[in-house]
C-alpha positions as CSV (number, residue, x, y, z in Angstrom):
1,X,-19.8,-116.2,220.7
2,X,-21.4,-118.9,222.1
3,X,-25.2,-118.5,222.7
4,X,-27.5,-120.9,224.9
5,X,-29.6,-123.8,224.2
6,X,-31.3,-126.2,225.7
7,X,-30.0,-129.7,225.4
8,X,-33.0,-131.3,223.9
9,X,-32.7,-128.3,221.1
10,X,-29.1,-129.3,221.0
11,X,-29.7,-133.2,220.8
12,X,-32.7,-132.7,218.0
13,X,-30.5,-130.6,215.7
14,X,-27.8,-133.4,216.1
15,X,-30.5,-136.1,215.3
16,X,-31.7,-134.2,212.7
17,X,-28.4,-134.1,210.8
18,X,-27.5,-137.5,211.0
19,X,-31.1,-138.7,210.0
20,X,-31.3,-135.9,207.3
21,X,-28.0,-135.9,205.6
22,X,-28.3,-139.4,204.0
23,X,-31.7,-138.6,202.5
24,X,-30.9,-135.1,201.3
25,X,-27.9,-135.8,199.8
26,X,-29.4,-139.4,198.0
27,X,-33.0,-137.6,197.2
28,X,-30.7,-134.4,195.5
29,X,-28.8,-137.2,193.1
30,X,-32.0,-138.7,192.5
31,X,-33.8,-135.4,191.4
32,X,-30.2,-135.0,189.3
33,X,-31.2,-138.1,187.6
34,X,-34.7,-136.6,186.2
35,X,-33.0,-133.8,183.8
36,X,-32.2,-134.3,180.4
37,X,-28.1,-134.4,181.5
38,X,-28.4,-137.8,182.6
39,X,-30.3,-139.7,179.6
40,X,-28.3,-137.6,177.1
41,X,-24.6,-139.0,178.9
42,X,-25.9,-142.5,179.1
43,X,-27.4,-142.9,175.5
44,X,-24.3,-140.9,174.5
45,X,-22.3,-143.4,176.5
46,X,-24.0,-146.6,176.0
47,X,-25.4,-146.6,172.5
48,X,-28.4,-148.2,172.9
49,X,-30.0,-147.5,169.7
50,X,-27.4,-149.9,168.2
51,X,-29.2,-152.9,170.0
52,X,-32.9,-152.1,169.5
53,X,-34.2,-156.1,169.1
54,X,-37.7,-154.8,169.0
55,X,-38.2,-152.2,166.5
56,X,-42.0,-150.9,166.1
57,X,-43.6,-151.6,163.0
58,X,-44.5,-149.2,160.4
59,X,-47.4,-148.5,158.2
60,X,-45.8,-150.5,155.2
61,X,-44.4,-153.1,157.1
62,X,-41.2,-151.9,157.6
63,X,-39.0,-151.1,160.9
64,X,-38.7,-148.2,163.2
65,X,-36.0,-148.7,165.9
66,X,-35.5,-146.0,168.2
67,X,-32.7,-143.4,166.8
68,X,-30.7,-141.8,169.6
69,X,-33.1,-138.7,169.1
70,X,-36.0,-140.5,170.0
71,X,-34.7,-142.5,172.8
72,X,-33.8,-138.6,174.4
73,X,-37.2,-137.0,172.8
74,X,-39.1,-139.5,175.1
75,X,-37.0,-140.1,177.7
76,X,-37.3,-136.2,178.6
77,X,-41.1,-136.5,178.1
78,X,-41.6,-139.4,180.2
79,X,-39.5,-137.8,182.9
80,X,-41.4,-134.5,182.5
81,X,-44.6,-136.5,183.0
82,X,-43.3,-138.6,186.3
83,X,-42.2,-134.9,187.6
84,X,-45.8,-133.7,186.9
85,X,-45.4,-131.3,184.2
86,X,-49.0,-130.9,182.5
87,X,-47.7,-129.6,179.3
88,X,-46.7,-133.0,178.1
89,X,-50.4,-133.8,178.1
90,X,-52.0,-137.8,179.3
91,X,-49.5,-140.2,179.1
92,X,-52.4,-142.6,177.5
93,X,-52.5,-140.2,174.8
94,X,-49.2,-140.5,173.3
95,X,-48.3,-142.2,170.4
96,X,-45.4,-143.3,168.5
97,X,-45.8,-140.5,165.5
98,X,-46.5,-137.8,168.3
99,X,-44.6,-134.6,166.8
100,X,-43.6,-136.3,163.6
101,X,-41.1,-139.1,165.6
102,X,-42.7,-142.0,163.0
103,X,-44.6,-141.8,160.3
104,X,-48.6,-142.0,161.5
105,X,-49.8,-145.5,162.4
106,X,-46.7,-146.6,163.3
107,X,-46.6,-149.2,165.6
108,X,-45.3,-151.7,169.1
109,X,-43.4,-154.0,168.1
110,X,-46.0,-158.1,167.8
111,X,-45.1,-158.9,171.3
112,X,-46.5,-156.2,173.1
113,X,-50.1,-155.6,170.8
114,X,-52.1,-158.1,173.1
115,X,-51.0,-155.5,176.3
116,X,-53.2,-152.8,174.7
117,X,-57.0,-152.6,176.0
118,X,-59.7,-150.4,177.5
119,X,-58.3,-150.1,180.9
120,X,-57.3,-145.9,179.6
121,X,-60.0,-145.5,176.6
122,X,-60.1,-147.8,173.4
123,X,-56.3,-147.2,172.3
124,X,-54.4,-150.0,170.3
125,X,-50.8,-150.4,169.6
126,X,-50.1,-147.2,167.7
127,X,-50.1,-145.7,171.5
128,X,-46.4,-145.3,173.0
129,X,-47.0,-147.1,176.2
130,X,-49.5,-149.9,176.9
131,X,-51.7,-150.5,179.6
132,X,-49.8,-152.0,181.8
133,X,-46.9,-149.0,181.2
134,X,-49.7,-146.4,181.6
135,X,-50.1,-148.0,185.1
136,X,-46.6,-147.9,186.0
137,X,-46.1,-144.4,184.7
138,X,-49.4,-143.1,187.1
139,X,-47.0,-145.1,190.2
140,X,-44.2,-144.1,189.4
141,X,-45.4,-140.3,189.0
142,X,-47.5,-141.0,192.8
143,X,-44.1,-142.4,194.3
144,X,-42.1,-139.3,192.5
145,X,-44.3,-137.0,194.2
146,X,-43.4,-138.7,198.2
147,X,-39.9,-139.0,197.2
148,X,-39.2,-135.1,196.2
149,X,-41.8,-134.1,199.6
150,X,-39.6,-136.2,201.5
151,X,-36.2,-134.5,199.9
152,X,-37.8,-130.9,200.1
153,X,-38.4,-132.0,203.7
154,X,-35.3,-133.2,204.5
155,X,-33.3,-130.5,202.8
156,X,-34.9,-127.9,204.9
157,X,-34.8,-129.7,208.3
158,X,-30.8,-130.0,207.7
159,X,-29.6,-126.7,206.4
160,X,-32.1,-125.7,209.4
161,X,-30.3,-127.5,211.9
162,X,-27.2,-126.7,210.6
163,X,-27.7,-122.7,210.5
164,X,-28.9,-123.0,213.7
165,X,-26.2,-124.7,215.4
166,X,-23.7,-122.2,213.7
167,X,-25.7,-119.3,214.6
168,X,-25.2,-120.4,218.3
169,X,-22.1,-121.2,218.0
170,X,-22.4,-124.8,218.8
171,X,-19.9,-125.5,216.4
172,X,-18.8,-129.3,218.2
173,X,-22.1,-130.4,217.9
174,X,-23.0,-129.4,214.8
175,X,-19.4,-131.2,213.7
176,X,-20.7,-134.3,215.6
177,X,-24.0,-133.9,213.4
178,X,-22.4,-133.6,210.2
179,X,-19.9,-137.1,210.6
180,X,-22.7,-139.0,212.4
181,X,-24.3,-138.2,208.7
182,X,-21.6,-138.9,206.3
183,X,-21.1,-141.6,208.4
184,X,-24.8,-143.5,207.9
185,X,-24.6,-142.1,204.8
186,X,-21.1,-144.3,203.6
187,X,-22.6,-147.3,205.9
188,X,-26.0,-147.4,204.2
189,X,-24.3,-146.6,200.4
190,X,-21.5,-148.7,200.3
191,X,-24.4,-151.7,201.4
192,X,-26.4,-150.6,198.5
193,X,-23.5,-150.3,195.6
194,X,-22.0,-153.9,197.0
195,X,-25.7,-154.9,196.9
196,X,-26.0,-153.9,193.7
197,X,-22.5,-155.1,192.4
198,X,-22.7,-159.1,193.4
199,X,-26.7,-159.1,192.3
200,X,-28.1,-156.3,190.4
201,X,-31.3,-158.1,189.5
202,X,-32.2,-159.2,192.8
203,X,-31.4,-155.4,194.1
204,X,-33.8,-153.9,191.4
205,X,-36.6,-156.5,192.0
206,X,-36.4,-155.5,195.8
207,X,-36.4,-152.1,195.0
208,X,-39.9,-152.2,193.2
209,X,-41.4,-154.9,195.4
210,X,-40.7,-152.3,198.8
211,X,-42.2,-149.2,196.3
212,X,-44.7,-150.6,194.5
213,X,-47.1,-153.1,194.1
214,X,-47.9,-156.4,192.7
215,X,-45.9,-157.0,189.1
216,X,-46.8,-154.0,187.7
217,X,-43.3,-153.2,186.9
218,X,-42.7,-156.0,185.1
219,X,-42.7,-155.8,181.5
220,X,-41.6,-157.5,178.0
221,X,-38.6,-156.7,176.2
222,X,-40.5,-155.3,173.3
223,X,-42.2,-152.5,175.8
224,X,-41.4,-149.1,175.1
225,X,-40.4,-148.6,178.6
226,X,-37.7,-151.3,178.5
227,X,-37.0,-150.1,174.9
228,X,-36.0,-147.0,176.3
229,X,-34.8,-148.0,180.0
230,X,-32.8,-151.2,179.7
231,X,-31.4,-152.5,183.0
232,X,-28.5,-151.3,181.7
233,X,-30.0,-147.7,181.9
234,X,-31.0,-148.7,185.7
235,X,-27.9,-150.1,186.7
236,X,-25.8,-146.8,185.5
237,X,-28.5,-144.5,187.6
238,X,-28.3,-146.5,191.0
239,X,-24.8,-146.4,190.2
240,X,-24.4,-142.6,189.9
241,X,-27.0,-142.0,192.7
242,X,-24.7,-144.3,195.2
243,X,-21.3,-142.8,194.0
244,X,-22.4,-139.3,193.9
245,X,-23.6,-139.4,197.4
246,X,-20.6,-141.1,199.1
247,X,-18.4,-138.5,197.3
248,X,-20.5,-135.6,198.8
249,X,-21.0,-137.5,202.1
250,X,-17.4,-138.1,202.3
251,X,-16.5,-133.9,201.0
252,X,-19.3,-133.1,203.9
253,X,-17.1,-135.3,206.8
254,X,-14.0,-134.1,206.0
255,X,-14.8,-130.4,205.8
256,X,-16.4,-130.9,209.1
257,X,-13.3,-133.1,210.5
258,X,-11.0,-130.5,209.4
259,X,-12.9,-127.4,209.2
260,X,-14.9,-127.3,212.5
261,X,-13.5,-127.7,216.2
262,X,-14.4,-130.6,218.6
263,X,-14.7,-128.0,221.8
């Protein structure tokens, strides 16, 4: 049974799902990305340990390349940091033997020794991250912190809108809502994966110029942030983000092409 609302009510809920969607859906792939599934498929898929050029440097001289358990050990601990999780302590504090992953006084590999100072405490280059690493981590964990607000915001506004209109009855506009979504949804997707297809570089480096500031994303190859998130690593994320979202965008349409009526 059809129940009445007022046409603003009506033209907010429609709004509200074809704003909404897109976000929810690409802000719900993104939080998919920070659990341990997605670091353990890609180091599972790519390898990476088997081209570590910058090895840290042990006590006695010798190597320490990151073994596929490390890369995952921290990898899940850098993530649990960004998501805010105070049980993996200051991320100034950690160091490369942290837990037993290296022998004590292990480490960065030459290149990156002069990026240690005083900006976090007197730390030298046994720490994991360096200075300019600790900065990025604090951004990243401040822009982590918008993004899921935003998604938990989102999230609620649709399935709100969408309940609503279903309660009422309104089934033809919330249909309308739902492909107006999935449609700005494959629009604004299939420009980001081409985007990113024909000139991943220039893609990532507009990504961090809109979300953060200055170069403090920029690092050496021998950082432990690049060590363990190669643009490889980057490329496969915005990747799975993109496809993942078009395939639920496009599930979303066509239940709502086929499933609801137009009257």
């Amino acid at each position: 049974m059809t129940k009445t609302m007022p046409d603003w009510l009506l033209t907010t809920c429609r709004l509200i799902l074809t704003v909404g969607l897109p976000i929810a859906l690409t802000l719900t792939n993104v939080r998919l990305l920070m659990t341990p599934l997605f670091p353990q498929a890609e180091y599972g898929l790519r390898a990476y340990s088997r081209v570590d050029n910058y090895p840290g440097r042990l006590p006695d001289g010798g190597r320490q390349p990151f073994t596929q358990a490390d890369r995952l050990f921290w990898a899940t601990r850098s993530i649990a940091y960004i998501l805010g999780e105070a049980a993996v302590g200051r991320v100034e504090d950690w160091k490369f033997s942290d837990e037993g992953r290296a022998p004590a006084g292990t480490q960065a590999p030459a290149e990156s020794c002069p990026y240690y100072g005083s900006e976090y405490g007197p730390r030298d280059c046994t720490y994991f991250y360096n200075d300019r690493e600790v900065r990025h981590m604090l951004d990243v964990r401040a822009v982590t912190a918008g993004a899921l607000w935003v998604w938990g915001l989102a999230l609620v506004l649709t399935v709100a809108a969408a309940g609503l209109l279903l309660y009422a009855g309104r089934t033809a506009t919330l249909r309308l809502g739902l492909l107006n979504g999935a449609a700005v949804t494959w629009i604004v997707l299939i420009v980001m994966v081409l985007f990113m297809a024909v000139g991943f570089n220039q893609f990532f480096t507009l990504f961090h110029r809109v979300f953060f500031t200055g170069d403090t994303w920029l690092f050496l190859w021998s950082d432990s942030l690049i060590r363990l998130f190669p643009l490889q690593f980057w490329f496969d994320a915005f990747l799975f983000v993109g496809l993942a979202t078009l395939a639920e965008a496009g599930l979303l349409g066509a239940l709502a092409w086929r499933g609801l009526p137009a009257k």
